[in-house]
Structures are given as C-alpha cells and as structure tokens.
N, CA, C and O of each residue as an XYZ file, in Angstrom:
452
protein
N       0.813     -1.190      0.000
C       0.000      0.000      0.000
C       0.860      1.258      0.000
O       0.479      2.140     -0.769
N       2.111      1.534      0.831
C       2.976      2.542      0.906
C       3.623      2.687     -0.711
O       3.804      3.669     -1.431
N       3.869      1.231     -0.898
C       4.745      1.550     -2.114
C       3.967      2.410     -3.630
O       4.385      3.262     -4.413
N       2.729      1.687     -3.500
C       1.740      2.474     -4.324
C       1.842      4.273     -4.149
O       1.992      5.072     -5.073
N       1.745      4.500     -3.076
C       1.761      5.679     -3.194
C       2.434      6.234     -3.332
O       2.279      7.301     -3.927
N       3.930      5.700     -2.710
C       5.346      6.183     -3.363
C       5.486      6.425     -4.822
O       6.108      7.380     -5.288
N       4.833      5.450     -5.572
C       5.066      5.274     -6.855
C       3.921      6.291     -7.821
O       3.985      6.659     -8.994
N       3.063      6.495     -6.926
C       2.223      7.682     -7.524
C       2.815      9.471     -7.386
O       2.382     10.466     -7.967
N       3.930      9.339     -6.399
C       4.330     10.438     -5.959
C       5.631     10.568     -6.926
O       6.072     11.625     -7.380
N       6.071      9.456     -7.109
C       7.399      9.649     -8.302
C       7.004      9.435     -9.360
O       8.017      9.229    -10.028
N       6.324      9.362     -9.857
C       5.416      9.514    -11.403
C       4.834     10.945    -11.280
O       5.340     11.746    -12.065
N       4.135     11.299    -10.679
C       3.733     12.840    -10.473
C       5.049     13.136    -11.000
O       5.443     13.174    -12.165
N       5.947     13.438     -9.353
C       7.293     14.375    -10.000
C       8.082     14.009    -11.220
O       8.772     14.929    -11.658
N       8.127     13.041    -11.770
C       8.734     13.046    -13.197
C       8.024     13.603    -14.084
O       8.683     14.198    -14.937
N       6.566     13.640    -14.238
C       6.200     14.505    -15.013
C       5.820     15.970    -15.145
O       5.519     16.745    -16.053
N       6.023     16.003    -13.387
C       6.653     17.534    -13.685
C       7.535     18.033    -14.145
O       7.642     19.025    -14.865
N       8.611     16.966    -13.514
C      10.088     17.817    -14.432
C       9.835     17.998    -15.692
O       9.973     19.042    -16.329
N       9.256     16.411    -16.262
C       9.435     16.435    -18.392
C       8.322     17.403    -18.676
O       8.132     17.629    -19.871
N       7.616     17.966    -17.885
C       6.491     19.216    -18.362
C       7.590     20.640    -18.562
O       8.021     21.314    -19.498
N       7.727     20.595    -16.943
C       8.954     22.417    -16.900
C       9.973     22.037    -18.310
O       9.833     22.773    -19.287
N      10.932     20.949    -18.388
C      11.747     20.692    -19.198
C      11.318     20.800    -20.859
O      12.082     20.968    -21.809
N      10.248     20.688    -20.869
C       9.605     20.613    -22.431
C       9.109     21.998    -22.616
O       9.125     22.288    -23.812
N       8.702     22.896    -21.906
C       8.121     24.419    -21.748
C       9.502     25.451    -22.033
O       9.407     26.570    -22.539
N      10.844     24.781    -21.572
C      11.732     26.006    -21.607
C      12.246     25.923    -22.753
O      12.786     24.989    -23.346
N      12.017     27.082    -23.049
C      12.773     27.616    -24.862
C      13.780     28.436    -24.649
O      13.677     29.218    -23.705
N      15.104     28.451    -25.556
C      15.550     29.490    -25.759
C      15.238     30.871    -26.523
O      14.368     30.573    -27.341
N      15.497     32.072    -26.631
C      14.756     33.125    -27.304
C      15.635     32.963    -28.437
O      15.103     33.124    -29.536
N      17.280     32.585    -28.404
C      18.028     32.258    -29.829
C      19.250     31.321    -29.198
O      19.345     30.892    -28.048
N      19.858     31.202    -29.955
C      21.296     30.469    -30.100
C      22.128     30.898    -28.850
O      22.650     30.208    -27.975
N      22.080     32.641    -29.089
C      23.171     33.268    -29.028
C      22.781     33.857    -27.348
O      23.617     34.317    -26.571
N      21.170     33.679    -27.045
C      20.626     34.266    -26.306
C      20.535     35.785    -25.545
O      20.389     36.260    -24.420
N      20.773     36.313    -27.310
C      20.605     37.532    -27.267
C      18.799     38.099    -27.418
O      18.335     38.438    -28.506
N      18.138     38.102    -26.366
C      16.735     38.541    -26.023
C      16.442     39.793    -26.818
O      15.660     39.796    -27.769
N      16.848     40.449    -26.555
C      16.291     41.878    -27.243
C      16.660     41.631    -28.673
O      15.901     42.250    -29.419
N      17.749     40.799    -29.432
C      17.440     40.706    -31.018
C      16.170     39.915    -30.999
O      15.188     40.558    -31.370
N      15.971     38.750    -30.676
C      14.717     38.203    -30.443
C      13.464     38.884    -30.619
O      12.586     38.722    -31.466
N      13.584     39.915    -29.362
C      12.265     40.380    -29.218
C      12.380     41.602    -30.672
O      11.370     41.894    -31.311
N      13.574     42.113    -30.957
C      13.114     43.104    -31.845
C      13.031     42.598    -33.495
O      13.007     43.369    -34.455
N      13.005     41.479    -33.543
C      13.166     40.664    -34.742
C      11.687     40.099    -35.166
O      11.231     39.785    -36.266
N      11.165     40.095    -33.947
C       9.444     39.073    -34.062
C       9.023     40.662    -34.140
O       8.223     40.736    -35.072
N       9.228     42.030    -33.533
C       8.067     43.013    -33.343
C       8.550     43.292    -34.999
O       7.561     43.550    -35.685
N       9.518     43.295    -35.583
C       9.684     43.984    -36.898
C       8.720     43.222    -38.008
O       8.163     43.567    -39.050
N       8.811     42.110    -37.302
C       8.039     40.910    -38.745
C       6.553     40.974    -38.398
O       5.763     40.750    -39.315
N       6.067     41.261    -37.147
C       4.481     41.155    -36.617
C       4.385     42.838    -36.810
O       3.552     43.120    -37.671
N       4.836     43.648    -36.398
C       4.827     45.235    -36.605
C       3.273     45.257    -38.110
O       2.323     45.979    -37.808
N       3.187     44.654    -39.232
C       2.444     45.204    -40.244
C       1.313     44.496    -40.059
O       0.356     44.826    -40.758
N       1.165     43.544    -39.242
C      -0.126     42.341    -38.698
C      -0.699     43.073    -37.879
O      -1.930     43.085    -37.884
N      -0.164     43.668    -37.197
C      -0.571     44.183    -35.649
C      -1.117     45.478    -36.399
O      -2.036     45.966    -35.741
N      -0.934     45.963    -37.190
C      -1.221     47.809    -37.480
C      -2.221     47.600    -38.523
O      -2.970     48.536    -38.803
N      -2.381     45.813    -39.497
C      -3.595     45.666    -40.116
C      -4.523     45.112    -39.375
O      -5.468     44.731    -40.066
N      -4.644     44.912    -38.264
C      -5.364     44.066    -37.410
C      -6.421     45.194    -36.009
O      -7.476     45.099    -35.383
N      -5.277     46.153    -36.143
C      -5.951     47.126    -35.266
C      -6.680     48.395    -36.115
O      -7.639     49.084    -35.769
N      -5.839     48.453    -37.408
C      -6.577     49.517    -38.334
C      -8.112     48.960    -38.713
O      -8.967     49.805    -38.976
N      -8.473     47.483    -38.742
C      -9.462     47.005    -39.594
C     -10.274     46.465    -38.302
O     -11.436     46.869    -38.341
N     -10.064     45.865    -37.452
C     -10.714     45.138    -36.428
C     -11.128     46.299    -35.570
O     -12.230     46.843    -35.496
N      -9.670     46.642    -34.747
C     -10.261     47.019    -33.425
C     -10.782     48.505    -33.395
O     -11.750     48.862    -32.724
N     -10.176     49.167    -34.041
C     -11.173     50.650    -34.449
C     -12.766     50.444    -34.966
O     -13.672     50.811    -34.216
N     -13.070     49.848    -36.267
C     -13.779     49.821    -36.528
C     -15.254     49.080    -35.064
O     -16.473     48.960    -35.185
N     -14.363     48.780    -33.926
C     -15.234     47.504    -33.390
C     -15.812     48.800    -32.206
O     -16.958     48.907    -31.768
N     -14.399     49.849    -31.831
C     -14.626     50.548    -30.891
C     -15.520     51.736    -31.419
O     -16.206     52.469    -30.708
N     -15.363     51.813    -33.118
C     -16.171     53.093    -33.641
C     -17.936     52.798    -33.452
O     -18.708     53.566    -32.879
N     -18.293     51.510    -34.086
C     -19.940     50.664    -33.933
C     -20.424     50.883    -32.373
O     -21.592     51.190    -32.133
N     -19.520     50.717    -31.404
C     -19.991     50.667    -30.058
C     -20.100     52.078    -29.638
O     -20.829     52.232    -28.659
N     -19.475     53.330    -30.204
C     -19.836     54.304    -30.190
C     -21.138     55.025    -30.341
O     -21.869     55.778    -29.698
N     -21.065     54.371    -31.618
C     -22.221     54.723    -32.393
C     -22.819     54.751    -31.920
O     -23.189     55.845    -31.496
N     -23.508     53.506    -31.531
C     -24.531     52.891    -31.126
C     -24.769     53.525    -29.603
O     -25.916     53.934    -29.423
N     -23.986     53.645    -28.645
C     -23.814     54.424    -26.993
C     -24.260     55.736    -27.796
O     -25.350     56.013    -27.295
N     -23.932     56.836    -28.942
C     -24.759     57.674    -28.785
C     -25.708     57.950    -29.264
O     -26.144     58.998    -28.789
N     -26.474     57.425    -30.216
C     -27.457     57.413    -30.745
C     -28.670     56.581    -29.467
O     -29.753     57.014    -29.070
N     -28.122     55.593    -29.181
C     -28.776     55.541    -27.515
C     -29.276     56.624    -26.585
O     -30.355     56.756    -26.007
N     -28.116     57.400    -26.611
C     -28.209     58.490    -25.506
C     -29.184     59.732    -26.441
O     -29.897     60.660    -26.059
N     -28.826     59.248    -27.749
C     -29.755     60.726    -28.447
C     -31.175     60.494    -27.310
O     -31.681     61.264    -26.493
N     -31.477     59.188    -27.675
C     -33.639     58.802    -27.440
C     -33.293     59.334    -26.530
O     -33.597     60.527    -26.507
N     -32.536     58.816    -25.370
C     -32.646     58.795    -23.710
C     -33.057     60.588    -23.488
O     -34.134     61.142    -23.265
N     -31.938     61.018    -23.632
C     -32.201     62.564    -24.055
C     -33.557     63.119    -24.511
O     -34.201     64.003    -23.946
N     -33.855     62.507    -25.538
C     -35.448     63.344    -25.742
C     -36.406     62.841    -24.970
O     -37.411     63.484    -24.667
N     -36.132     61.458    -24.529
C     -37.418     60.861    -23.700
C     -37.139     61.917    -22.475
O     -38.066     62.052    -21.677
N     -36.182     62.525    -22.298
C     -35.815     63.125    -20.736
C     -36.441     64.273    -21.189
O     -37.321     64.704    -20.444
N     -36.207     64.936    -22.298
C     -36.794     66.139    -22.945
C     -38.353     66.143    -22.744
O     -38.885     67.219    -22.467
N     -39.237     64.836    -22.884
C     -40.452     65.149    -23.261
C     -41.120     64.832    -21.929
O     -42.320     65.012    -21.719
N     -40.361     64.409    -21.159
C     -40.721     63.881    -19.824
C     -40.405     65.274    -18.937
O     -41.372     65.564    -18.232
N     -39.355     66.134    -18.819
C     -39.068     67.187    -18.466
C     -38.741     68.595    -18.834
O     -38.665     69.347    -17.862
N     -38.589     68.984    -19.675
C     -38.313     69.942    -20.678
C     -36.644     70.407    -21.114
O     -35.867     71.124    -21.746
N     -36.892     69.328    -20.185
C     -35.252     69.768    -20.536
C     -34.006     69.297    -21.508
O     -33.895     68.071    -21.477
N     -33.214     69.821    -22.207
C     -32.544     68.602    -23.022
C     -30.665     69.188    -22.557
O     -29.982     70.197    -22.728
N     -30.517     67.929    -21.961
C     -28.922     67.664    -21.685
C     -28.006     67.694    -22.789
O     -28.228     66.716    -23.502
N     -27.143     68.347    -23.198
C     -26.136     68.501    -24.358
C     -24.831     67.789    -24.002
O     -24.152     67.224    -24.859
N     -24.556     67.829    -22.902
C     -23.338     67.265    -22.295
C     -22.911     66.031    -22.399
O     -21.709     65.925    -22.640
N     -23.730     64.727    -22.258
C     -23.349     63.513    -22.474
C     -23.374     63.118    -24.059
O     -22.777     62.107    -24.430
N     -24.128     64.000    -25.043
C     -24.125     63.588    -26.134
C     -22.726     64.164    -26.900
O     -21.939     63.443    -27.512
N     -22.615     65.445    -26.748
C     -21.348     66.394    -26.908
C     -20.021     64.952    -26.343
O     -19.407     64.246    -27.142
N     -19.961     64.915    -25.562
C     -18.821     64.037    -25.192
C     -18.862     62.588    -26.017
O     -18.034     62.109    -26.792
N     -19.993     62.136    -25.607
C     -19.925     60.941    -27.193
C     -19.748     61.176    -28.364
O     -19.089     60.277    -28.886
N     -20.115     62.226    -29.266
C     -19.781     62.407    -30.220
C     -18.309     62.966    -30.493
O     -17.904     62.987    -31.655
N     -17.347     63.503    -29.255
C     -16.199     63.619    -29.762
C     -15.414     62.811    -29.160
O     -14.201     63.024    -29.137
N     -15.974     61.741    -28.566
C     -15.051     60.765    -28.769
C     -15.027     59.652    -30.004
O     -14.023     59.147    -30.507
N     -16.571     59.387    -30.388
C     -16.627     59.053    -31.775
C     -15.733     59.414    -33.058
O     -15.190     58.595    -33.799
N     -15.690     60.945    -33.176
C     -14.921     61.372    -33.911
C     -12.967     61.148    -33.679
O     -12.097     61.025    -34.542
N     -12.887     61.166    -32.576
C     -11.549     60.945    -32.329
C     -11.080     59.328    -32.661
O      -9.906     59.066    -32.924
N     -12.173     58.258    -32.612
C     -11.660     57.015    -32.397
C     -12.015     57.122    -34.056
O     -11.407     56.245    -34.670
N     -12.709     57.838    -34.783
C     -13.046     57.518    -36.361
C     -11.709     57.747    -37.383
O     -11.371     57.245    -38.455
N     -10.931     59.124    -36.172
C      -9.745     59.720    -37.215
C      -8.534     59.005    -36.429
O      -7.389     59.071    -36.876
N      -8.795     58.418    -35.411
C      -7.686     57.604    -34.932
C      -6.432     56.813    -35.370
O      -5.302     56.817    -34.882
N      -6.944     56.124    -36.437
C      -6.020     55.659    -37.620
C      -5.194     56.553    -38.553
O      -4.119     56.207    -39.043
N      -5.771     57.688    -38.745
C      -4.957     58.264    -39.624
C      -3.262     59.192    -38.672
O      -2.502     59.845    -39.388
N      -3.053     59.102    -37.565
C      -2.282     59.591    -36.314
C      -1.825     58.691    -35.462
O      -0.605     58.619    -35.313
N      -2.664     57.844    -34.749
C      -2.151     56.890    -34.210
C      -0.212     56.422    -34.244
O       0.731     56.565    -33.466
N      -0.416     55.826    -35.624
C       0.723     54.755    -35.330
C       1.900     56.013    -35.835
O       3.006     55.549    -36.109
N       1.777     57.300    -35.956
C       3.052     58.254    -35.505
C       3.364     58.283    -34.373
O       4.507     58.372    -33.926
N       2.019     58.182    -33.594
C       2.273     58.343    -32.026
C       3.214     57.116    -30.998
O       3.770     57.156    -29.901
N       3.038     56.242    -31.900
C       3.613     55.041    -31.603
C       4.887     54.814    -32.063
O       5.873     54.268    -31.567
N       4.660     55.352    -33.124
C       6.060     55.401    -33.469
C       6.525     54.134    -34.187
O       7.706     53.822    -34.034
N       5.712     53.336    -34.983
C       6.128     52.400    -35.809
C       6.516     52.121    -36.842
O       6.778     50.947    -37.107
C-alpha cells in the first residue's frame, strides 16, 4: 500500500520535471533577447497595425455609435418627460466618436512604428 503511493508520488514528479523541461525555450542560439524580441516586433509590426486599423477601431467606432445614438432617445425621452434637453453627455460621445473615427490616420506616428 505505501509503495503504491510512493510510486504515484514519483510519477507525479517526473512529469513535472518532463512538463517544466519541455516548456523552456531558448529566445536564440546566441541568447541575445532583445534581437529576439526586436526581430518578431519587426516581422508582426504590419499584422498588428492591419489588425488594429481594420478590427479594433472599426469595433470601438460601432460601439460608439450605437452608446450615442442611444443616448440621443434617452435625451429626448428626458426632454419630453421634463423639458429639458442635456447637451453634455451627447457632446462628449460624439467627440469621442470622432476621435476614435480619425484615430487611424495619427495613431501609429504616435507610436512610433
């Protein structure tokens, strides 16, 4: 009965080691890291700037949209319910809309890529 469990406890730890041991990579030969790292950002650099120009703007511009044209109704329902009409939350959605619309064309100076 002891030995069983011994033998479940050294099977565990061997396959921990051959797990850690199979996970560690070198970054190169020479294990120079920063050529590494600046070698993958140069080759991913035009993936990453078509991926955020086409995906993630366009994803953050729709959710805009949509948050202010929301807030337009909310606004008039508040209007017809009170007389009053709030400019402030729509004013701020719409220039952030506009900023995330021209975002692409500035952006990646700012970044510097």
């Amino acid at each position: 009965m002891i030995k069983r469990g011994i033998s479940k406890i050294f099977i565990a730890a061997v396959s921990a080691v051959y797990v850690l041991s199979a996970m560690t990579i070198t970054a190169s030969a020479n294990g120079d890291v920063a050529g590494a790292v600046t070698s993958t950002w140069t080759s991913a650099k035009s993936q990453i700037k078509e991926v955020v120009n086409n995906v993630v703007f366009p994803v953050i511009d729709v959710i805009l949209a949509i948050l202010l044209f929301v807030k337009i109704a909310t606004c008039y329902m508040e209007y017809r319910k009170h007389g009053q009409f709030e400019w402030t939350p729509i004013a701020i959605l719409f220039g952030c809309l506009i900023f995330a619309l021209t975002a692409p064309l500035y952006v990646w100076t700012i970044v510097s890529i």
